[in-house]
C-alpha positions as CSV (number, residue, x, y, z in Angstrom):
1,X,76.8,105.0,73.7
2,X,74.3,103.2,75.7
3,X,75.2,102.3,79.3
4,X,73.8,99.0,80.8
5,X,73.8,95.3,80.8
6,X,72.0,92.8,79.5
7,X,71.1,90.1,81.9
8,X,70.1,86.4,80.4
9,X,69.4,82.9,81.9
10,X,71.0,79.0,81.1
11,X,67.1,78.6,81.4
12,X,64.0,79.6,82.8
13,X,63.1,80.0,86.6
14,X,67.2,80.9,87.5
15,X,66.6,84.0,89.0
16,X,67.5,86.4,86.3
17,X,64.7,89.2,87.6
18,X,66.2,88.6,91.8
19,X,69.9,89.1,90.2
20,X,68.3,92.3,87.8
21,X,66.8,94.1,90.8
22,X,69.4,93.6,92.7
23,X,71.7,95.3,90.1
24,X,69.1,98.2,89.8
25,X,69.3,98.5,93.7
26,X,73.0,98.8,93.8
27,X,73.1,101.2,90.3
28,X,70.5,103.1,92.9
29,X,72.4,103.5,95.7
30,X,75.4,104.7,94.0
31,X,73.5,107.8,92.8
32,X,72.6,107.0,89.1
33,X,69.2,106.8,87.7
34,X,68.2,103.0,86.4
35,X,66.2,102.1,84.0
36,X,64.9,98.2,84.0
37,X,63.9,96.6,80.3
38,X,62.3,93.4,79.9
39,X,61.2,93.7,76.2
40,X,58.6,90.5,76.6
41,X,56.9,88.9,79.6
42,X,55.2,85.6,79.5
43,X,53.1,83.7,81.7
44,X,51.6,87.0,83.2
45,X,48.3,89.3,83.8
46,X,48.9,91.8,81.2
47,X,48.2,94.4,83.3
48,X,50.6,93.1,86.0
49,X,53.5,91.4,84.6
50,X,55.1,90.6,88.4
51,X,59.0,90.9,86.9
52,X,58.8,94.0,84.7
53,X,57.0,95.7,88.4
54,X,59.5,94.1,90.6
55,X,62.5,95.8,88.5
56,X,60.8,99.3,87.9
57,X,60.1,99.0,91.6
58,X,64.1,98.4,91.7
59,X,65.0,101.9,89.9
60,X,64.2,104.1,92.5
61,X,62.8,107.6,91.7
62,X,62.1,108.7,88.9
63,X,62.5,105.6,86.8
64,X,60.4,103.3,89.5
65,X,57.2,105.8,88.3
66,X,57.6,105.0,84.2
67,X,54.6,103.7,82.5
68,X,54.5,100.5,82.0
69,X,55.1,100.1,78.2
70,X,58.0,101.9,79.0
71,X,59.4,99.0,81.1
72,X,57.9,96.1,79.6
73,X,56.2,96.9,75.9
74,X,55.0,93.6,75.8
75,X,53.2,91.2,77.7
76,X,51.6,87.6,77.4
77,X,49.3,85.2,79.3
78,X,50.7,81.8,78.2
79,X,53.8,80.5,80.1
80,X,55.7,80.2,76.6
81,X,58.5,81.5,74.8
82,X,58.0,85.3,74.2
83,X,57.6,84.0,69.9
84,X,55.4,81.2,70.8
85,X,53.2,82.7,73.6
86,X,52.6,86.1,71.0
87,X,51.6,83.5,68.5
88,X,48.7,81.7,70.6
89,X,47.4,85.3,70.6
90,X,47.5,86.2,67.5
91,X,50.4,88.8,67.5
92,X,53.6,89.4,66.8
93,X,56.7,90.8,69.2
94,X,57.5,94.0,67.5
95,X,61.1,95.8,68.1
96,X,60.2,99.2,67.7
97,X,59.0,99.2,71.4
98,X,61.8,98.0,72.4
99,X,63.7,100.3,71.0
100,X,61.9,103.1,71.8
101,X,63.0,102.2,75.1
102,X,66.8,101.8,74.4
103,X,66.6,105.3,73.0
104,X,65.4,107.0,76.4
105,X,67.8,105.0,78.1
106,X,70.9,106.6,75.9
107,X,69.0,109.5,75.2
108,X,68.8,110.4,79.0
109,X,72.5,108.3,79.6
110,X,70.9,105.9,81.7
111,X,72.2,102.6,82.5
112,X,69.7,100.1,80.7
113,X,69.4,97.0,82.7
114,X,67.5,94.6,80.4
115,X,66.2,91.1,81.6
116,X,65.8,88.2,78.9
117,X,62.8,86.2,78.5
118,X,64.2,82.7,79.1
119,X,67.4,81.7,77.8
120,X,70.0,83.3,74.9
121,X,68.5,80.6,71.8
122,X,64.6,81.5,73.3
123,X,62.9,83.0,70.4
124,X,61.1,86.4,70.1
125,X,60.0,87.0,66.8
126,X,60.7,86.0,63.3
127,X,62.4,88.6,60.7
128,X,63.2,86.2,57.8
129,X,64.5,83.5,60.7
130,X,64.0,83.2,64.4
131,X,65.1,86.2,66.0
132,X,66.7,85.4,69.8
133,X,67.4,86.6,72.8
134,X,71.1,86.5,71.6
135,X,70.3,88.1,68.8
136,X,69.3,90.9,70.5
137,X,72.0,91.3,72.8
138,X,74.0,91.5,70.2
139,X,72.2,94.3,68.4
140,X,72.6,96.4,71.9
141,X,76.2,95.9,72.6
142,X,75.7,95.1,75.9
143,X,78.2,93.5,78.0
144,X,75.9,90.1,79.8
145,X,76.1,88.7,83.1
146,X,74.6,85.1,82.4
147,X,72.8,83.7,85.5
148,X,73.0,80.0,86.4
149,X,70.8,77.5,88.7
150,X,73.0,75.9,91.3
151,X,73.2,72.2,91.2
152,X,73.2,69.7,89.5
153,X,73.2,70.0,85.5
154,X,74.5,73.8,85.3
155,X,77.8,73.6,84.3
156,X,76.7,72.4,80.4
157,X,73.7,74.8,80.4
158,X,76.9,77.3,81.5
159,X,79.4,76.3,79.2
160,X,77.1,76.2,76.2
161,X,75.2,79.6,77.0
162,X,79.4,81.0,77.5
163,X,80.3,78.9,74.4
164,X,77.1,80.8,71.9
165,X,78.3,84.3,73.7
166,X,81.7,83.7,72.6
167,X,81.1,83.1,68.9
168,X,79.0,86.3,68.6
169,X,82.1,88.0,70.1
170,X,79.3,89.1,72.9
171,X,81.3,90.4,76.1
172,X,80.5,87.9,79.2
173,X,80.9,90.3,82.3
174,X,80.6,87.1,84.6
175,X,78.3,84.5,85.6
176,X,75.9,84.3,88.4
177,X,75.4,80.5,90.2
178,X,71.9,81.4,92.0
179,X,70.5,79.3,94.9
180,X,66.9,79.0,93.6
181,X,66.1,76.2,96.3
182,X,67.4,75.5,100.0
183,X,68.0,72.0,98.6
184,X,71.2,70.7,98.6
185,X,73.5,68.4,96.5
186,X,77.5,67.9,96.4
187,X,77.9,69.8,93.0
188,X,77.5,73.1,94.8
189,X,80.8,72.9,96.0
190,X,82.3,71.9,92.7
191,X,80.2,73.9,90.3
192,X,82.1,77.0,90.3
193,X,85.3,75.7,89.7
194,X,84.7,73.4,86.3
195,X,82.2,76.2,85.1
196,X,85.4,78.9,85.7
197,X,87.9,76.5,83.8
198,X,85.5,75.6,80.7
199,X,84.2,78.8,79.8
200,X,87.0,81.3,81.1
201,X,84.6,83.6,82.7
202,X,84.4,85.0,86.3
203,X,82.1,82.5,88.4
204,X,80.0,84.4,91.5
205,X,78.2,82.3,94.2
206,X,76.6,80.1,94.6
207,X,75.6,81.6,98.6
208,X,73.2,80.3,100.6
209,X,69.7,80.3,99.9
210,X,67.6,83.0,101.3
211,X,63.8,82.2,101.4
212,X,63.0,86.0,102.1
213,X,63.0,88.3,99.0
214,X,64.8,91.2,101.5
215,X,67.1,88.4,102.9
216,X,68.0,87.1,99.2
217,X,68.3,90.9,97.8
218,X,70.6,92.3,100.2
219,X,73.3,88.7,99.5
220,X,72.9,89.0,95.6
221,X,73.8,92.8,96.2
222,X,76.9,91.4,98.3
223,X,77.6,89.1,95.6
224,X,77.7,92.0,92.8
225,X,78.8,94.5,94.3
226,X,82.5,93.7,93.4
227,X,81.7,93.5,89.7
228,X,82.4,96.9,87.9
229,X,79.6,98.0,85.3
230,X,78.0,100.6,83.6
């Protein structure tokens, strides 16, 4: 059995690699040995893809000393989807990487925290149609904690990500509303209600919004650390 979660977005820019660390950081500090995925990067310096080193960073020893291939097996310059961003370079996403990954995970029995590129219908490759990001977490069998943006507009980007979960009979663990901007608006208040009665799911947050990385780690480990996983 492989041990993990799979952590995805409503869209891009929610905070899906602050919430992933922060789940690292508390799989850490409970005494087991993390390992972070993020199958495809985009918008990055190949040689310094700043999510996939934030969450090996996140493991802890040993797992925070893997190569790099072994945390993120592919990476792309163009700010794309993972399909679209391979394409401009003339390659393809390939999933025996990826699973070369899985297997050290379950091989070792790991928890495998894996981090989306973008959100669940985001494209990474084609094999005979588009293959997703909810595609994949359903070939891992992952339980997912979706992650929100606070504000204004989230509860349909909730409802629908909850609603495409649901019909590939894909556990939701719970749902994340992340502050990803100190400004304010009246449906911060109201968000977490609605999104809890649509989609059925267990709504955390949204807290205030931290500007410091430390400062924003340490309330997303607050936030989580009530949820049971792995």
């Amino acid at each position: 059995m492989l041990r993990g979660l799979f952590i995805a977005g409503t869209d891009t820019g929610v905070g899906k690699t602050e919430v992933a660390r922060a789940v690292l950081q508390l799989l850490a500090a409970r005494g087991e040995r993390p390992r972070a995925l993020k199958p495809v990067e985009t918008g990055c310096a190949p040689d310094a893809p700043e999510d996939a080193l934030a969450l090996r960073a996140a493991c802890g020893p040993p797992n925070d000393a893997l190569p790099l291939d072994a945390v993120c097996p592919h990476r792309f310059l163009l700010p794309a989807a993972p399909l679209v961003a391979a394409e401009a370079e003339g390659r393809v996403v390939e999933r025996a990487p990826i699973d070369a990954c899985v297997r050290a995970a379950r091989d070792a029995d790991q928890p495998l925290i894996v981090e989306a590129a973008g959100g669940l219908l985001v494209p990474l490759w084609r094999a005979g149609g588009l293959f997703t990001n909810l595609d994949l977490a359903a070939s891992l069998g992952l339980p997912v904690l979706l992650v929100g943006r606070a504000g204004l507009g989230t509860i349909n980007h909730c409802a629908l990500s909850a609603l495409a979960l649901a019909q590939r009979r894909i556990p939701l663990l719970a749902i994340v509303l992340n502050r990803t901007s100190p400004e304010s608006d009246p449906t911060l208040q109201t968000n977490r209600a609605a999104i809890a009665e649509l989609t059925g799911a267990r709504v955390l947050g949204p807290g205030p919004h931290q500007p410091e990385r430390e400062l924003r780690d340490r309330a997303l480990r607050q936030l989580l650390g009530a949820l049971e996983f792995c």
